[in-house]
N, C-alpha and C positions, 0 to 999 in steps of 0.2 A: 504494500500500500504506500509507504512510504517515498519508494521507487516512482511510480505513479504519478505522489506529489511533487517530485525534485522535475519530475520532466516537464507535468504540466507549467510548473514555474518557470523552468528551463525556458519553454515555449513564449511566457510571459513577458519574459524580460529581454528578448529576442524582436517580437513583436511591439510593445510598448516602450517599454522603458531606453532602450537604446538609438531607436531615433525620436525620439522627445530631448533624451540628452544632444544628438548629434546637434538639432534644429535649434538647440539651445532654448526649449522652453522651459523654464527655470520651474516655474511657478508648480504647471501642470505635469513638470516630474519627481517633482518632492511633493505633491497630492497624491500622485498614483504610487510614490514608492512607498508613502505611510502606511499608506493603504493597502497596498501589495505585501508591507512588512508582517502586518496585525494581520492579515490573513491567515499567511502563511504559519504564524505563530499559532493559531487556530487550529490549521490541519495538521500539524503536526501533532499538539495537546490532542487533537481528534483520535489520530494514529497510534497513539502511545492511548487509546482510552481513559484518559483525563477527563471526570466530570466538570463539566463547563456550565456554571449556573443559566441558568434563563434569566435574558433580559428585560422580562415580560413586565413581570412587575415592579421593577424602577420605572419603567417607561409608564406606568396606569397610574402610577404613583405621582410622576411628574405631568401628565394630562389635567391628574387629580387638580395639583397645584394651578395649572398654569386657567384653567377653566373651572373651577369650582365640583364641578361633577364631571362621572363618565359620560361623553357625547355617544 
């Protein structure tokens, strides 16, 4: 599985992140690489079966706040 993941990312960084770097878009490849980071940090916790809480309920919690009730 693991294997899997390095290729898929392999493919990732191939596809995206290296010509965003060439084109020099700064901006949009330190977005994609944070984002590409915290993925990968994911599936690999995935791969190694690492329970990963749900972010279900921060998020009901913070709608809570932001709107008084659930919409």
């Amino acid at each position: 599985m693991i294997v899997f993941l390095l290729i898929g990312y392999g493919v990732l960084v191939l596809i995206e992140f290296i010509p965003l770097y060439k084109q020099k878009r700064w901006r949009d490849f330190w977005v994609n690489m944070i984002l590409g980071v915290c993925s990968f940090t994911i599936g690999i916790l995935l791969c190694f079966e690492v329970k990963i809480p749900s972010p279900a309920e921060p998020i009901k919690n913070m709608i809570k706040l932001v709107f008084g009730k659930l919409v």
